[in-house]
Backbone as JSON, one array per atom type, in Angstrom:
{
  "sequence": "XXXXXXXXXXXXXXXXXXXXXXXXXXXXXXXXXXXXXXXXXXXXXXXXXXXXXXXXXXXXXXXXXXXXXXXXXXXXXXXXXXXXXXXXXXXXXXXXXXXXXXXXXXXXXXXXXXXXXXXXXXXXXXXXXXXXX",
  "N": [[-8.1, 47.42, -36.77], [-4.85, 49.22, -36.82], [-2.81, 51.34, -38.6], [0.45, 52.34, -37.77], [2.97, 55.18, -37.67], [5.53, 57.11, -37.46], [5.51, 60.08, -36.17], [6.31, 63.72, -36.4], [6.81, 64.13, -33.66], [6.41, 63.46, -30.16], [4.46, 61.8, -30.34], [2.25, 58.96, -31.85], [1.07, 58.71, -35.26], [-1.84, 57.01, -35.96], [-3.89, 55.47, -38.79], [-6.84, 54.24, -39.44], [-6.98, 50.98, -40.17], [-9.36, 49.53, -40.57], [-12.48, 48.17, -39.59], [-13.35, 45.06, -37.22], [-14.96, 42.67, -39.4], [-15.67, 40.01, -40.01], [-14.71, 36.47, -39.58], [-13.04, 34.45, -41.88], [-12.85, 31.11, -44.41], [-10.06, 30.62, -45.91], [-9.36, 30.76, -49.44], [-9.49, 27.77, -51.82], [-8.21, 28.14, -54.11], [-6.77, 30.57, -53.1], [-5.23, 30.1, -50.97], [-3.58, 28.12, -52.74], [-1.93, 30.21, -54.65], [-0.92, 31.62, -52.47], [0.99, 29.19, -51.47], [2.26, 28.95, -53.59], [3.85, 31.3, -53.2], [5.28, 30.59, -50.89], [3.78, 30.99, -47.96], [1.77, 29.39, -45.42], [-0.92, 29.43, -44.72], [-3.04, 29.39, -41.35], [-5.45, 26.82, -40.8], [-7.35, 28.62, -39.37], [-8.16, 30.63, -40.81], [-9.24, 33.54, -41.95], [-9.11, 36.79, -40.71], [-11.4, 39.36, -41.38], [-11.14, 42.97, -42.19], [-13.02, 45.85, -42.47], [-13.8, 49.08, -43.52], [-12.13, 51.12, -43.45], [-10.1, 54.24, -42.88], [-10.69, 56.98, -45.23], [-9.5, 57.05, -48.02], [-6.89, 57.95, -50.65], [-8.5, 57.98, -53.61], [-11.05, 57.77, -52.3], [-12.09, 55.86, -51.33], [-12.59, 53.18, -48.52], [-10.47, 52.03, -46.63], [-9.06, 48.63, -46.04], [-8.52, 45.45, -44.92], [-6.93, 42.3, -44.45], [-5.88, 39.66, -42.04], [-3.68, 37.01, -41.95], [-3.29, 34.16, -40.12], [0.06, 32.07, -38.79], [1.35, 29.12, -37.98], [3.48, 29.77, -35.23], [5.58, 29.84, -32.29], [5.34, 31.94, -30.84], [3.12, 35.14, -30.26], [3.26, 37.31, -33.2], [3.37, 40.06, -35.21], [4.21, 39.45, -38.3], [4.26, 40.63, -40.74], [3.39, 42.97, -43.34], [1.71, 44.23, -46.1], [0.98, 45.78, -49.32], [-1.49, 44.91, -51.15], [-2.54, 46.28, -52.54], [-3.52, 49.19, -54.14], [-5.06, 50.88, -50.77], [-5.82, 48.4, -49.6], [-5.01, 46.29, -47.48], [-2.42, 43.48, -46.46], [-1.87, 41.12, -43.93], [0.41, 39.26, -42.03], [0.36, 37.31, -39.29], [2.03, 35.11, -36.57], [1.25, 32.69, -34.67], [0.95, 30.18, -31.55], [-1.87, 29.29, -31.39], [-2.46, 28.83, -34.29], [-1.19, 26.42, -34.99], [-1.8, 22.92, -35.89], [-1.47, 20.3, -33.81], [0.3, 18.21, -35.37], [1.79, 19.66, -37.37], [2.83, 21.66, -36.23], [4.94, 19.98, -34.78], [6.41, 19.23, -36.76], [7.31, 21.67, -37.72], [9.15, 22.62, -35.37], [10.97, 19.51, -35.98], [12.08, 20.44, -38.3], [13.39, 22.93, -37.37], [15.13, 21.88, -35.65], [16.73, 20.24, -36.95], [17.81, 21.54, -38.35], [19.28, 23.41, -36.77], [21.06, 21.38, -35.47], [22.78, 20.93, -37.96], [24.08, 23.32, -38.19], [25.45, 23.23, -36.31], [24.44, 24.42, -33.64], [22.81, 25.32, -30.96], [19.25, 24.48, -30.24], [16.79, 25.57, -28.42], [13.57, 24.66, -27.61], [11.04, 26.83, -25.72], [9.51, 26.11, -22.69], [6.87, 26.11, -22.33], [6.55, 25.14, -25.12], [7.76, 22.65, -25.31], [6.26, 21.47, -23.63], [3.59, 21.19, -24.81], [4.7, 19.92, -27.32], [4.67, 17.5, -25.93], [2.64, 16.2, -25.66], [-0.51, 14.08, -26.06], [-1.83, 12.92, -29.29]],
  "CA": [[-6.7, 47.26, -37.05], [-4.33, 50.23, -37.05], [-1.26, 51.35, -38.7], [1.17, 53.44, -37.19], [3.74, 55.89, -38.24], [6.14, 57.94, -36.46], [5.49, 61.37, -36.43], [7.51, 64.54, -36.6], [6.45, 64.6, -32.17], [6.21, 62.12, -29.52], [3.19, 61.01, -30.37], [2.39, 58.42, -33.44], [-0.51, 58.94, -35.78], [-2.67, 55.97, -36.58], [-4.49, 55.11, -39.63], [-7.4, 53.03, -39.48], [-7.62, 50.16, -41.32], [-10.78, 48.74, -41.38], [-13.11, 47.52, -38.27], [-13.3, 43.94, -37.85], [-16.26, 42.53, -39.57], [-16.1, 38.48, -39.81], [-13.88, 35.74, -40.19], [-13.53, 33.96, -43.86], [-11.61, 30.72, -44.8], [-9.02, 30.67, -47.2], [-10.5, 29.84, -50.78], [-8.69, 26.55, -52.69], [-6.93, 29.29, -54.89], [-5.95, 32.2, -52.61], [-4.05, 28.91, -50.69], [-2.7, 27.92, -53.41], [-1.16, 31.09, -54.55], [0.15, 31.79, -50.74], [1.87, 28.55, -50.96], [3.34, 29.13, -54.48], [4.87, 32.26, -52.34], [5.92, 30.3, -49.68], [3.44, 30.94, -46.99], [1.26, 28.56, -45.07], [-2.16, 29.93, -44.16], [-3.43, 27.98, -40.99], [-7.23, 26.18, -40.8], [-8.32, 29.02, -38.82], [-8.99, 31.45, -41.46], [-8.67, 34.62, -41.91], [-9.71, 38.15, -40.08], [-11.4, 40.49, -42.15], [-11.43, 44.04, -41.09], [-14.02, 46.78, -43.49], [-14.73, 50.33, -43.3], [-11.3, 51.94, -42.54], [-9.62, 55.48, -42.99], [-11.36, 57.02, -46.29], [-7.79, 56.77, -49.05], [-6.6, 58.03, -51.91], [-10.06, 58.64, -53.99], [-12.27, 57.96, -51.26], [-12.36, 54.1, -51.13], [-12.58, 52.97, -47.04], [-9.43, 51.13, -46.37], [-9.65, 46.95, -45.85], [-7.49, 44.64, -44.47], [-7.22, 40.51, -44.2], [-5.26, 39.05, -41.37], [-3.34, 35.61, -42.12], [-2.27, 33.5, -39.21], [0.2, 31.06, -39.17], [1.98, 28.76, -37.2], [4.38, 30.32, -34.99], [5.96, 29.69, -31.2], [4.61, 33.18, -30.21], [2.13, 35.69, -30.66], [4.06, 37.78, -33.77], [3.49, 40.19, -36.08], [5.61, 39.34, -39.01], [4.05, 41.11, -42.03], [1.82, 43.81, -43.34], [2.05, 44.78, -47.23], [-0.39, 47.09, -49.9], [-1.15, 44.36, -52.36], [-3.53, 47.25, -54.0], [-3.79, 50.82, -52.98], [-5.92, 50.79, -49.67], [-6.22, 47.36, -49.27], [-3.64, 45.65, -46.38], [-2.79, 41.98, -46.04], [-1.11, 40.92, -42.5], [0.79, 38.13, -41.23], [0.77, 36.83, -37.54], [1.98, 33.63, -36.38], [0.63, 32.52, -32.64], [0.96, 28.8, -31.41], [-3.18, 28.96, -31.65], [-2.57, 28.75, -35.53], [-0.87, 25.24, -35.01], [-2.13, 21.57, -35.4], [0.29, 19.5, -33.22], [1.41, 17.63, -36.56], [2.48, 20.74, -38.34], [4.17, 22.12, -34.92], [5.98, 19.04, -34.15], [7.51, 19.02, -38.23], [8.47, 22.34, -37.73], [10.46, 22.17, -34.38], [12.08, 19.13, -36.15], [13.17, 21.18, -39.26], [14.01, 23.49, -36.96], [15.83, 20.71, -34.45], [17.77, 19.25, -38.12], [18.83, 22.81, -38.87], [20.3, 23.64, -35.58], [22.35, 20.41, -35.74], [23.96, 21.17, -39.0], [24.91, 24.78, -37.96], [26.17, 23.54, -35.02], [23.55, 25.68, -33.01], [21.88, 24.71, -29.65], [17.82, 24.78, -30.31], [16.01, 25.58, -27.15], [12.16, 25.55, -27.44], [10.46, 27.06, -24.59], [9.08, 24.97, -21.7], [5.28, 25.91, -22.95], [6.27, 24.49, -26.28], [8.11, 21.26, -24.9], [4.59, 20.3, -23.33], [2.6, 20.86, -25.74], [5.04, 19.01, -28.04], [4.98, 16.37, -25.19], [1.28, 16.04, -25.61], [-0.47, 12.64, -27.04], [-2.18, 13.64, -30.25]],
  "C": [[-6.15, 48.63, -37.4], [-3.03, 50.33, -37.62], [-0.92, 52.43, -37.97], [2.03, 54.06, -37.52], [4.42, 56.66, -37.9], [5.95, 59.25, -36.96], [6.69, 62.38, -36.38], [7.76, 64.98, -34.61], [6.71, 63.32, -31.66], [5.53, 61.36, -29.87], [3.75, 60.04, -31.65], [1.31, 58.88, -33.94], [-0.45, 57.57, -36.04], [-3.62, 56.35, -38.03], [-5.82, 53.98, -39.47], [-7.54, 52.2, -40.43], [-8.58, 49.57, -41.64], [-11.1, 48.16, -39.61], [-13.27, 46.11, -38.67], [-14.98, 42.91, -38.01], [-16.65, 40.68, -39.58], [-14.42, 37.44, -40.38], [-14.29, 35.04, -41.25], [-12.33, 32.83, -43.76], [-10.87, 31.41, -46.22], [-9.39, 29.72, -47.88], [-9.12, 28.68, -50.76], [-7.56, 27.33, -53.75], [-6.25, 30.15, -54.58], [-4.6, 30.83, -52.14], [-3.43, 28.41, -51.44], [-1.42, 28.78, -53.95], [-0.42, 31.73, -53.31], [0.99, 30.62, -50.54], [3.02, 28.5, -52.32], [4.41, 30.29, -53.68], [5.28, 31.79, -50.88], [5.2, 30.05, -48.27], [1.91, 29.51, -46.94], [0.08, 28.63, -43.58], [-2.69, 28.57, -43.28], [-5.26, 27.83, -41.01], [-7.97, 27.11, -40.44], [-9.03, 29.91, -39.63], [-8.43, 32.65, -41.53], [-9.7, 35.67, -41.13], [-10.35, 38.79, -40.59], [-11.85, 41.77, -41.47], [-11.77, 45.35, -42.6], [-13.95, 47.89, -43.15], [-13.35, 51.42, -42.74], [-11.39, 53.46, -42.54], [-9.85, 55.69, -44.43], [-9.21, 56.84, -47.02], [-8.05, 57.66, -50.19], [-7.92, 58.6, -52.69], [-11.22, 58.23, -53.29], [-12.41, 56.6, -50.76], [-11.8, 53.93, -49.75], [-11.17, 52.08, -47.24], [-10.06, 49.57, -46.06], [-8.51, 46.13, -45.85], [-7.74, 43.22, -44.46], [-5.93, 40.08, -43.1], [-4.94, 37.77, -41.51], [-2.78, 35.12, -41.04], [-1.33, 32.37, -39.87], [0.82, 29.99, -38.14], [2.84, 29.25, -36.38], [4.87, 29.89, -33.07], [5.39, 30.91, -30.38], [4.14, 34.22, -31.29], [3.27, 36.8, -31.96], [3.59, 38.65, -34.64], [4.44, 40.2, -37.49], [5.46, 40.24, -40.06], [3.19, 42.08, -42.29], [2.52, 44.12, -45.24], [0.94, 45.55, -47.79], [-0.58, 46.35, -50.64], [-1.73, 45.61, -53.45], [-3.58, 48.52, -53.05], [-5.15, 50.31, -51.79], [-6.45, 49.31, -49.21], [-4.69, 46.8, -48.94], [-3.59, 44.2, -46.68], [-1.7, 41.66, -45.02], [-1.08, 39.9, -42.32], [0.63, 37.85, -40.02], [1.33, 35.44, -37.01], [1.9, 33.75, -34.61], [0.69, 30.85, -33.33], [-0.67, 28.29, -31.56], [-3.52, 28.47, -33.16], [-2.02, 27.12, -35.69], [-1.68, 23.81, -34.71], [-1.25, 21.24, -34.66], [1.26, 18.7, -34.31], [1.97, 18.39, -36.86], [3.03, 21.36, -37.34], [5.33, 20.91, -34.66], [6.48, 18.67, -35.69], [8.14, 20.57, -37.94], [9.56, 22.88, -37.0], [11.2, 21.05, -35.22], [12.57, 19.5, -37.22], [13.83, 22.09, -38.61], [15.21, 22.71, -35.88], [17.16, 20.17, -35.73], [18.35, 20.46, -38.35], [19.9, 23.4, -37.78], [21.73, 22.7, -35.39], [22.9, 20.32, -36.63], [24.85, 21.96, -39.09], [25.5, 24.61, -36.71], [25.71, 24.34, -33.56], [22.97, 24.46, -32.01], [20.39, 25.21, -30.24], [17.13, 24.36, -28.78], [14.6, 25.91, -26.98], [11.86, 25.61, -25.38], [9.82, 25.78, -23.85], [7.23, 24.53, -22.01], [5.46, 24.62, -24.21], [6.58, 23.03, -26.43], [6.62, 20.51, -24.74], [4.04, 20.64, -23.83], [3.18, 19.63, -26.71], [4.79, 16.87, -27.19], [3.46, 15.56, -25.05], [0.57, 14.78, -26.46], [-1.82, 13.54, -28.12], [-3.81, 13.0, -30.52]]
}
């Protein structure tokens, strides 16, 4: 996993953050605290990525990747919770059960019709939604 950063040139520099060493679920408490903040880590787990770009007093960089539900592949997030250590959002439709996709097309389907808004999912996401469970 890399960050990137615009340089003072064409180019970018990268950072490494960490190679990727195994996937890990999400404990009973990290999920809990990700849903007191709102988010909604899916079944698959998480990424973990070890051994990055040395930091600060020497400690390797280390990252965790969270998927979540999403209509397409996305990065949404990246923050520092602690010096040298990343934590990253993504949402991809691979992160979705079909229950928890087909509630949030219709929060998204009830919100469009209050604002008055046309909601148009994609044709992928129709058939999948169209799919017997």
């Amino acid at each position: 996993m890399r960050q990137g950063s615009p340089g003072g040139r064409a180019s970018r520099q990268q950072t490494l953050l960490g190679n990727f060493t195994r996937w890990e679920p999400v404990s009973g408490e990290r999920a809990s605290q990700l849903a007191r903040a709102g988010r909604t880590p899916s079944e698959l787990g998480t990424m973990r990525f070890e051994g990055g770009a040395a930091c600060g007093g020497g400690a390797a960089r280390r990252a965790t990747l969270y998927f979540e539900c999403g209509e397409q592949d996305a990065l949404l997030e990246v923050t520092e919770p602690e010096t040298c250590v990343y934590e990253a959002w993504m949402s991809t439709p691979l992160a979705c059960s079909l229950a928890l996709l087909r509630e949030k097309v219709a929060t998204l389907e009830e919100a469009s019709a209050a604002a008055s808004l046309e909601f148009r999912p994609s044709d992928e996401l129709r058939a999948l939604l169209a799919a017997p469970e």
